[in-house]
Structures are given as C-alpha cells and as structure tokens.
N, C-alpha and C positions, 0 to 999 in steps of 0.2 A: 504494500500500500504506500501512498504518494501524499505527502500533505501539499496541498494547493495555497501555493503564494499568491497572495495579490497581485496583478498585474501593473506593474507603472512603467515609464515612459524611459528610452536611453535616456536623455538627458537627468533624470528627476535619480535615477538609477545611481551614473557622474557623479552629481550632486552629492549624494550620498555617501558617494567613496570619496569623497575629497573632504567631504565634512569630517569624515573620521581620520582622515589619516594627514590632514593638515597639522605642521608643528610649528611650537610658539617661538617667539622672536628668542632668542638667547640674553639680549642685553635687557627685554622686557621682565624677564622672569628667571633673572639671575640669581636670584634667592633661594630658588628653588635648589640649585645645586647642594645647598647648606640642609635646607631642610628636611629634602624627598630627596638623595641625590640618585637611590635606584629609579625614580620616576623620570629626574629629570634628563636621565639618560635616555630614554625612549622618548621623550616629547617636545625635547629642547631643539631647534637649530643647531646647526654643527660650530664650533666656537672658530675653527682651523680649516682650510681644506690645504689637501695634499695632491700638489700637480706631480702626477705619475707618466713619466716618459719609457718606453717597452722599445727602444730601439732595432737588437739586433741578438743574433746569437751565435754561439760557435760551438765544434767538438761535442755534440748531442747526441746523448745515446743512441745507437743504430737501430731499425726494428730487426726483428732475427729474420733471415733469410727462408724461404722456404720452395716448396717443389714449383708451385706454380708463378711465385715471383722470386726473386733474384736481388729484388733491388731494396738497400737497406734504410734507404733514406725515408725519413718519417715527414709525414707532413703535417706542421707545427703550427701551436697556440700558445697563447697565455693567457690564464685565468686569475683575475685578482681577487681574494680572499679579505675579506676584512673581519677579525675575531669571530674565526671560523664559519663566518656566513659566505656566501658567492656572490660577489657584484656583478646586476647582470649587465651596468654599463660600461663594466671595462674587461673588458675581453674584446684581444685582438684578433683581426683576420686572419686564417688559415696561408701558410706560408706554404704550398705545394710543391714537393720536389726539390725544395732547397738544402743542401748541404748546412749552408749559414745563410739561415732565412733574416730579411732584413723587413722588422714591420713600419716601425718611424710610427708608431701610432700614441696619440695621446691620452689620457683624460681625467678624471678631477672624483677625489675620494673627498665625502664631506668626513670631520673627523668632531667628534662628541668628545670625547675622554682622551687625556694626552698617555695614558698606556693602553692604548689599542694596542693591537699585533697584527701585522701586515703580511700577507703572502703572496709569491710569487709562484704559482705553480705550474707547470710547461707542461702541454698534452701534445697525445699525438692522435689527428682525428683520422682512425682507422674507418671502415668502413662498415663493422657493426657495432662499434664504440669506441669510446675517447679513451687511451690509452697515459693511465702518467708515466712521465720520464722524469723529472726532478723537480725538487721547490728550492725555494731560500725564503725567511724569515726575518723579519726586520721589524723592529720596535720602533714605533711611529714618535717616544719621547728621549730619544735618541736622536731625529733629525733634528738640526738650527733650524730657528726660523729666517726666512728669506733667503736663503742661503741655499745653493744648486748644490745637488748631491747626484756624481754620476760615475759609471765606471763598470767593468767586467764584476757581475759577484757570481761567487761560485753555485753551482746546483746540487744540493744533493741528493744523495741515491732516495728512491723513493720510500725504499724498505725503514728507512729510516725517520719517517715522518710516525714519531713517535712520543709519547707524553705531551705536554703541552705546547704553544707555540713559544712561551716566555724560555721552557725549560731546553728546547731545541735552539732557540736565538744564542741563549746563556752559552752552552756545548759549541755552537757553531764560532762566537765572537774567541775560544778561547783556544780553537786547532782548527785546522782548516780540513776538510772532508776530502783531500788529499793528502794531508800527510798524515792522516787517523789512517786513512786505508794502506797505505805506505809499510805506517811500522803496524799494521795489523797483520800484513799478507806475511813480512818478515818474522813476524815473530811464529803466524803460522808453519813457517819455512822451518825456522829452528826447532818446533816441538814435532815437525815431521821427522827432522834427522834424528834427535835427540832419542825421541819413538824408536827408529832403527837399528839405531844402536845399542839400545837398551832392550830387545827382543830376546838376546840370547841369555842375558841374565835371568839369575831365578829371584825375580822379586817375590814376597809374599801373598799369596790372593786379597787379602783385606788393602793393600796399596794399590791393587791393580783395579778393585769396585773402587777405591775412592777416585781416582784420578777418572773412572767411566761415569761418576753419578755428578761430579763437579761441575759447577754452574756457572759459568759468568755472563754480563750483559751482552745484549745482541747489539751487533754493530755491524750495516752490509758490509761484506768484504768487495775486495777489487775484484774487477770482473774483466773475462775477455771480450774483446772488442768484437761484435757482429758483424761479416764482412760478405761483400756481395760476389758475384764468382770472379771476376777480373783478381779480387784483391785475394781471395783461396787460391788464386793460382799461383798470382805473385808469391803468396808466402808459403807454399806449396815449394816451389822452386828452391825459394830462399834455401828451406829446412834441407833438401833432397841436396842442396849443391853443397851445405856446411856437411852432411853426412857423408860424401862422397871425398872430402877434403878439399873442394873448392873454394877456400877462404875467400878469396876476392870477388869472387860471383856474386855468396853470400850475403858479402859484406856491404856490395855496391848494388844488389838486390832492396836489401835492410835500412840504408842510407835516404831520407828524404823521407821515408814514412813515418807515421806512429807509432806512439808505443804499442804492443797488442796487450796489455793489461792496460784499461781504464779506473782508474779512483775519483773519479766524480761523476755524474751526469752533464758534465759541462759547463757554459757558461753564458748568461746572459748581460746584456749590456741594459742599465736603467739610469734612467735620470728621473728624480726626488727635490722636489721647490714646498715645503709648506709654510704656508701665508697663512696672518690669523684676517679670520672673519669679522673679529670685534676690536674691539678696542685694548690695550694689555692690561688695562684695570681688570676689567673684564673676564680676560684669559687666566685670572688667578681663581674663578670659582671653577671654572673645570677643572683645575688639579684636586676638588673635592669626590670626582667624577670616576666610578669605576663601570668597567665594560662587562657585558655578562661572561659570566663563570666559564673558563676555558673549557675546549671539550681536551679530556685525558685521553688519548688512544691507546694508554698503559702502556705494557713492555711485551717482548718475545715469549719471556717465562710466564707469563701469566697463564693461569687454569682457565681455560672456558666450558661450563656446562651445559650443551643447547640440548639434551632429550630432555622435551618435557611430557608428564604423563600428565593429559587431560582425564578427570573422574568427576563423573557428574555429583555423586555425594561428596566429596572431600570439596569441592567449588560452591556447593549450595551450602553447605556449612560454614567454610570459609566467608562467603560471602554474606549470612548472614550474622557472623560472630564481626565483621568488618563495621555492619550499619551500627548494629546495636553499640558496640565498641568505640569505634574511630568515629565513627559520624556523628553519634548522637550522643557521646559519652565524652569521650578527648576533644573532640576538637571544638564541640560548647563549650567546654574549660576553658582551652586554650584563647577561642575567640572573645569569652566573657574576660579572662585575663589581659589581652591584648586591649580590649575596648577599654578599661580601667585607666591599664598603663598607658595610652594615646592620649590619654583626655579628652575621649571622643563628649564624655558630659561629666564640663569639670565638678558641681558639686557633688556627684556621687563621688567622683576622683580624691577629690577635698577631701571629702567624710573619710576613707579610704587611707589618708593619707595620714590627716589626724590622730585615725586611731592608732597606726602601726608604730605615731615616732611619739604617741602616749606610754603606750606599752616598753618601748625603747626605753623613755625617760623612765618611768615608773613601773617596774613589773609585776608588781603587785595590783595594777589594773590586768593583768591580760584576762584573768576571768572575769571580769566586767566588759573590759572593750570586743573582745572575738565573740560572745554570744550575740553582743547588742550590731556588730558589723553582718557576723549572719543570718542574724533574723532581717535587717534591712534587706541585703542581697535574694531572702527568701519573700519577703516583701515585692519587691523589684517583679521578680519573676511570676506574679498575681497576672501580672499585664502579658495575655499573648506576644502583643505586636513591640513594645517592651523589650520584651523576651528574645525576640528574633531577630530585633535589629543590636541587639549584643552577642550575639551565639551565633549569627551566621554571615556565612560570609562567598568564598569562591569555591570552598570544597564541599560544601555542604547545603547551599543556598539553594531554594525549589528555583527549578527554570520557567519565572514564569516574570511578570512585570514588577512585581511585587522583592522578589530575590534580586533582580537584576539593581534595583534599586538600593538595596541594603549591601551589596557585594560592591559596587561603586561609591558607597559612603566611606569605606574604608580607605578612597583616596589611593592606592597600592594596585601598579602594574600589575602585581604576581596575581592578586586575587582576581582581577577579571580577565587572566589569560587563562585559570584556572576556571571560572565559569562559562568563559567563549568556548573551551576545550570542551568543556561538557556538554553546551548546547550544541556545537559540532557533532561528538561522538554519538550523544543519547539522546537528543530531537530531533534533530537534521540527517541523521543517519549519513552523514557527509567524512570524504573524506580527503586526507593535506596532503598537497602533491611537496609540499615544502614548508612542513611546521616549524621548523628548529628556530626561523627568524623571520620571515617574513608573519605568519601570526601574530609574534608577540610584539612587533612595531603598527601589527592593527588595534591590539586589544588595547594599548598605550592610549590611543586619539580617540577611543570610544566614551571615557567621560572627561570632565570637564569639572574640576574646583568639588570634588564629589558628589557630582550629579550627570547620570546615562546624557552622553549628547544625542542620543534618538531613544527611540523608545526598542522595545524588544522587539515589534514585526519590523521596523525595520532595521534593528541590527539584522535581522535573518534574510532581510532582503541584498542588505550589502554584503555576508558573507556567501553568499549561494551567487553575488555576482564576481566577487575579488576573484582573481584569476590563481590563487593555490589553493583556491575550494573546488573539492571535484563532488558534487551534488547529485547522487547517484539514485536510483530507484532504493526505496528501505524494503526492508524482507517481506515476503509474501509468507503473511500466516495462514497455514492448515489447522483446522479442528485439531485437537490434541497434543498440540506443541507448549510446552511448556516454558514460560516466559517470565522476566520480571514489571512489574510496575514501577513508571519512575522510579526504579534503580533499587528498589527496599523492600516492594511485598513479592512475594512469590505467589505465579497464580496459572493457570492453565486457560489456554481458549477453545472455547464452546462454541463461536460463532466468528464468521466474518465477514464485515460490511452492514448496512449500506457507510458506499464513500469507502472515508479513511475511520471510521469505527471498527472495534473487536472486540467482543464479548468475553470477559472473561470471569472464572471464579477463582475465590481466592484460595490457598490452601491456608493449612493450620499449620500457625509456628510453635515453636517451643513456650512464646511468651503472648501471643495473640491470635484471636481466631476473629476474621473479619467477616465470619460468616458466610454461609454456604450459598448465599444469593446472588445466581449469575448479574454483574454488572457492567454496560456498555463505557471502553475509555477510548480514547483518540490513539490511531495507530502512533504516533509519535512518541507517546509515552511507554510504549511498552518495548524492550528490549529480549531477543532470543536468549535463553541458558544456554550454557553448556549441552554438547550431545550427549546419548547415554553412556552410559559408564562401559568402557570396553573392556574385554578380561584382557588380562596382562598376557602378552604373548609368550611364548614358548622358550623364546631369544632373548629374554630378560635375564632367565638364569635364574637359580632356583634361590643364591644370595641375595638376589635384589627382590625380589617377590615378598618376603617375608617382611622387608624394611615398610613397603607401599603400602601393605595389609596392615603396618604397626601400627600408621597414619590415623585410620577410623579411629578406632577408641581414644589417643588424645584428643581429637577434635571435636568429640562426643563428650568427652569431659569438659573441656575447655569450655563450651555450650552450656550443659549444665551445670555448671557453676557458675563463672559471669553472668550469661542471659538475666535467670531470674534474679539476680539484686540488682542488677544494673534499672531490670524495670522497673524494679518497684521504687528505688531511688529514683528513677526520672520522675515515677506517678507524682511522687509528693513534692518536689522542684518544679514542675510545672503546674500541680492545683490541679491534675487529675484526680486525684484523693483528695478532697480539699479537707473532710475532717482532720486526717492526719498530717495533710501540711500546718491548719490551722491549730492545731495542737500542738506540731514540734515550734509554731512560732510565738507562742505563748510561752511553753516552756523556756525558749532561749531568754527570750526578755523577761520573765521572772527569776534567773540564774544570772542575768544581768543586773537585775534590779536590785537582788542582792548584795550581789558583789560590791554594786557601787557604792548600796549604803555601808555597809563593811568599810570600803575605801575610807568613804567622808568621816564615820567615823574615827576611823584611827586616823586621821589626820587632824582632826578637829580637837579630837581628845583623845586621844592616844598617850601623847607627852606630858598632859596635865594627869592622868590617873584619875578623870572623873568619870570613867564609865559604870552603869550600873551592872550587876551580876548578871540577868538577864542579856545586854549587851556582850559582855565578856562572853558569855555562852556560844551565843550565836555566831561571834569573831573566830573563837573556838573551834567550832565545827566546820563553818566554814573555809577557816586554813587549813586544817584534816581535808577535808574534801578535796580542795586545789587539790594540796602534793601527793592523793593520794590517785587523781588523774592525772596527774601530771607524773609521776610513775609509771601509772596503765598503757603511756602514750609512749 
C-alpha cells in the first residue's frame, strides 16, 4: 500500500527545498558558534572557502593487464572528499588514455570548521565501476590564509586508507609513503633470508607458534609495477639477456625505464588558496566549531562478524524489552534530565537547583528537600502534554505534528535527524540513496529558533522530492502477516484496504492486552516483523547450536522481570493509577513536611536546649529513620 501525497506545483515543491535547506548568514548569527556550536555547524554559512586547483598527475598506478586488453593505462578522476562526505561539485573530468593526465580544473570548497579534513582521492573510471588508485589527506587548518599552496603531493596506496583522516594526515606528514614502503619491502627482504637460514636449526616449537601467531600493523607493501605487453617484453629480454651473461644488453635494456617495484600510487599536482568569507573578528568563533565525528575504517586486525541469525522470537522479544526499556523507561529519564539541565523552563530548573546546593550547604535537609523535589516532578507529570514535551524528543517522539513539534523544541541537529530518520524509515517506507551527509545538512534547515519551519505534510513532501530520497512502493500486506504498530504494539492483519487502511488485531503482551477487537490503522503506520523463525541449519555445527538455543530463556527472563515493574512504575508516573500516584504524592510531602519541621526546629532551638520532650522525640526518631535509609541505600 501507497500513502497519497498531496499534489503541488514544481515551483511550490522548489520552494520548499530551499526553504529548508537555506543557511544563515555566518556574521548574523555568530553566536551561535559559542552556544549550539554542533548546530551551528550545519546551518551556518561557510566562514572560509578553499580555492582547490586539481592540475595534473604523474606515475599512477597501472590497471592490470588482461587477455582481452593489453593496455594499462587507467583512465583518471579526482574526487574531492570533505570530512568524509563526496563533493559533488568538485570532481574533475575523466582524463582518457593518459599516461599523465593533465585536468587544469578548478573549484571552490565552502569551509565551516577550521579542522575539517580534506581528501584527494584518484579513481579510475573503468567500465563497470570507479576503481580507487590512491588519496592524500590534508588538514584544511594547516593551510595560511591567502597564501597559494601548490606542488606534487604524494598518493597513497589505497589499502591504506585507514582509521581516521586526522590519524592518516598525522602518519603521512611524519614518513613519506615511499620511504615506509622502502624500509618495509627491506626489512621484508631480511626476515626472508634471516627465515632461510635459520630452517636448519632446531629451534623449539613454542618459538616457532610465537613468531607464526605475531601480529603487527598492516601497512600496503611495495608493489610490482603493471605493465602492458610492449613493456613484458622489454623486460622479458632484459631478464633473458642478464641470464645469458649479456650485461650490457641488460643493462642498456634497464636504463631509461622505471623502477619495477612501485611504493606509492603516484602523484598528483594541486594548488590550495583559502580566503576567509568574513571578516577575522569573525573567523575567531569558528575555531569554536567542530566537524562531524570522523568515520574510523579501523585496522587490518580487526574481527569482523557478519553471520547474522535472524529469529522471529528472540527479535519480538528483543524488540519489545527495547520499547518498554529504552523508549519508555531510559530515554524519558534521560530526556526529563536533559530538559532540567537546558533550562528549557527555568523555574522548574531554579527549584531544581535550589534544592540540590540546599542539601550541598546543609545535609541535614536532604530528607526534607529530595521528597519535596519528587513529589513536584511527580506533580509535573499530572499534565499529559507536560509530560511529553519533557520526555520526548527524536528517538522517541510519535510521528505525527504534534512530536514533530516537541523534537524541534529541543533546538539540537541530532534530535531531528533522529526523527526525519524515523519518519523516512517507518512512515515513508523510503529509502537514502546517500544518508551519511546529505540528510543530516537537510534535517539542520528544517527548524528554525525551535520551531518546525513547515509543518509535517510538508516536510514529507520535501523529502519524497530531495533527490537522496528514493520513495518506493511500502509493503503489500496479506491476511496473516504479522506486523508492528507504530513501532511498539505487536499485532497481526485480518484485513486489507479500502485505500491505504489494514485491519488489524492486537496480540497480548507480557504487560498489556489491547484487546481482541479487530481495529482499522493507516498502512503507514504499521511496519513488517521479522520472518518466521528458521531452524538452525545443519552447517552451524553442533557448538554453535547450543549457544542460539541459550538465547531464549535469558531473554524470557530478562522480560519477566523488567516488563512488569517497569509498568507498573510508568502506571503511577504518568497518573494511570492515579490512586497510587496520588498516595505516593502525599506520602513524599508529608516525609517532607516533616523533615522540614525537624530542620527549623533544630535550628531555631536546637543550640538554646529549649525543646520540649515530645519534640526531642520526634527529632529522635526521625534521625533513626534518615541513617537508617540512608544505610538501606
């Protein structure tokens, strides 16, 4: 089924896309750097740009020869990389057939953050795909300003585009990727002989596993040069004529060529001009400005685990210890915590604050001030709407006009790249031809001072138009397919259509039963489970078999035990229970009210010794009571 968007006009469509993805002036809204500086990363004007010159190139890895072509020459690009994103306006012409392809092309990187990382990395466009041959890495607050930066830099091997680009520049600025390959091949060389001659010895086995299990970092080695047949023959000859004793054949065969072991991918020729955009007052709040989090591509050693075993029970378990848990348990903390500490509503913040540097000052309030802070907080949470706009935000927030609104109050990139991702994956049934960066510089220009710059139809109209939304037919549900509802209840469908409706009933969970009456919801909302559970195949092995099976019963554990207190603690935090909410909030404020008179008195009369017996009593008991929860704790 298809949810039907509005129809509106290309222009009005335009509109749309511009309206969100327009960025604010940089000298406008310089302050922002100071304040939001992960926001202002994504929605600032670039402070710098960096005029990139791609002139020329030389001695570029060969393609390998093969039966039906012959010829080694690769035909060459360059792709410029800005912290690990693809710029698609700089990438130069295909250079066909050249030895040393020469592009002379220019063009212009805006720069937000003076430690971006810049890459240069050389394809070769084969015929059923873009082949890399080498990059180079260049820290963008490294170049002078105004100052031409140009020259051969070296390329290196591809295998080595590895851990970060900060930690690859680091490595490259301190050896050059010739002469690492250099004494790598030689040292090579020595533990081949050293091997040799050490065969006949009788070393011990326990020396002979350690030197086989020994590990060190992966570093490409130097490689033979790929050569086309004219140049196999040349050095065909060469080798036949030093074999024969023809030294000078040999030698004057060998003369004027290359070397046949290469230790770089070669070299490209660039020129580098960055200009600031503002003014240098200016340019001092982008050094507040960092760029998003490198991607790691780890090391050679690293373990990878890619079999996954799909089980339809261990997924529906998992996924519902997830809602109950992560959704509705951690991240309402987290987000009621965050909302406090932002001072999204300073008097509650105030209160808040008060009491903790009371208790600081005076510790003999904490059992007066912590019952009287959570009965307020328990208070607070009487109010639905209240409730929701402290507790929800981009991971959690319903996808509807309502969520969208309370997820951009938060004023924070992360959280509605977080909820654009979800109304992608689980209403839109849509999916990103290029999420990693292009997304999250949309999600940036969608509000505004925290408030949605459009409404929810038409974010969903601009995303189903942005060009890395691929907006696809959503699943066609059969009777009997088992599904979730917006993302939390498990339910099967009994019906489908009219339109984009599906019928479905709910099943019974561990902690709710939503009753067995079929209910018509919008296909948007309802997302496929997992398939059924498949038996472990044959090829597992009878070790691994037994691990999978361990699986069920903790995760049946784990269920019941969280599930049920988790609920029954949400019942009474949210006023589902209201007797017993309204009971534990009486109780806290009369364990408060205590305390406090306890306080005033021993402050008021404590040091004069005029309290009466009954008083003393009561002082009495309840400083037994404190330390003897405060023990318990």
């Amino acid at each position: 089924m298809t949810y039907a968007y509005p129809s509106y006009g290309a222009d009005e469509t335009t509109y749309l896309l511009d309206k969100v993805q327009t960025k604010d002036d940089f000298h406008a809204k310089r302050w922002r750097c100071l304040s939001h500086p992960s926001r202002a990363f994504e929605t600032l004007s670039p402070y710098a740009i960096l005029e990139v010159g791609i002139m020329a190139a030389r001695d570029l890895t060969e393609r390998e020869s093969g039966f039906f072509s012959t010829d080694t020459t690769p035909d060459t690009l360059v792709q410029v990389i800005m912290d690990d994103r693809d710029l698609e306006r700089c990438i130069t012409p295909v250079a066909r057939g050249k030895k040393e392809p020469l592009w002379l092309y220019h063009c212009e990187v805006d720069v937000v953050a003076p430690s971006s990382m810049i890459r240069f990395q050389v394809l070769d466009d084969r015929p059923t795909q873009k082949a890399e041959i080498g990059f180079v890495d260049i820290a963008i607050n490294d170049i002078p300003y105004d100052k031409v930066i140009e020259g051969w830099f070296e390329l290196r091997f591809q295998e080595n585009l590895l851990k970060t680009g900060q930690a690859r520049y680091e490595e490259h600025c301190s050896v050059r990727e010739e002469e690492k390959c250099k004494q790598s091949y030689e040292d090579k060389e020595k533990e081949k002989k050293s091997n040799s001659s050490t065969e006949s010895t009788d070393l011990p086995t326990e020396d002979l596993e350690m030197k086989l299990v020994k590990k060190t970092p992966y570093y490409a080695p130097s490689k033979a040069r790929a050569m086309d047949a004219f140049q196999s023959c040349v050095s065909s000859t060469a080798d036949k004529a030093e074999e024969y004793g023809f030294e000078t054949l040999s030698k004057s065969l060998k003369e004027g060529g290359r070397s046949r072991i290469r230790n770089n991918a070669g070299e490209v020729y660039i020129s580098l001009r960055l200009k600031l955009a503002v003014s240098s007052g200016d340019s001092l709040f982008a050094l507040a400005l960092d760029p998003p989090a490198p991607v790691n591509l780890g090391t050679k050693e690293e373990v990878v685990l890619t079999r996954k075993v799909d089980i339809q029970r261990c997924y529906d378990d998992l996924w519902e210890v997830k809602v109950r848990v992560v959704d509705d348990a951690v991240l309402c903390c987290v987000y009621g915590f965050k909302y406090l500490v932002s001072w999204r509503s300073w008097p509650l913040s105030l209160i808040y604050l008060v009491g903790l540097i009371a208790c600081c000052v005076r510790t003999y309030l904490v059992w007066a001030i912590v019952p009287l802070l959570l009965a307020i907080s328990l208070f607070v949470n009487s109010f639905p709407k209240a409730r929701a706009w402290m507790t929800r935000g981009g991971h959690n927030a319903a996808l509807t006009e309502e969520g969208f609104k309370q997820t951009a109050a938060w004023r924070d990139t992360e959280e509605i790249f977080r909820f654009i991702n979800r109304l992608l994956r689980e209403d839109m049934k849509a999916k990103l031809e290029d999420p990693r960066g292009k997304l999250r510089g949309f999600a940036a220009q969608a509000i505004r001072d925290g408030e949605p710059a459009v409404t929810l139809e038409e974010l969903r109209l601009a995303l189903a138009a942005a060009p890395f939304v691929q907006v696809e037919d959503g699943p066609h549900f059969n009777k009997g397919d088992l599904v979730w509802v917006e993302g939390r209840w498990p339910a099967k469908v009994t019906a489908v259509g009219p339109e984009d409706a599906v019928t479905v009933i709910y099943e019974k969970t561990l902690v709710e039963n939503n009753g067995a009456e079929p209910i018509q919801v919008r296909a948007r909302q309802v997302v496929l489970r997992a398939e059924a559970v498949p038996k472990v195949p044959s090829w597992v092995g009878a070790g691994i078999a037994p691990i999978i099976a361990g699986i069920y019963p903790v995760i049946e554990d784990l269920r019941h035990v969280s599930l049920p207190a988790i609920h029954m603690l949400t019942q009474i935090l949210t006023w589902a229970n209201k007797p017993v909410a309204l009971g534990l909030m009486v109780t806290l404020l009369v364990v408060s009210g205590l305390f406090m008179w306890a306080a005033i008195l021993h402050i008021t009369k404590g040091s004069s010794g005029n309290l009466s017996h009954s008083e003393e009593v009561v002082i009495m008991v309840l400083r037994r009571a404190g330390r003897g929860w405060a023990k318990s704790w």
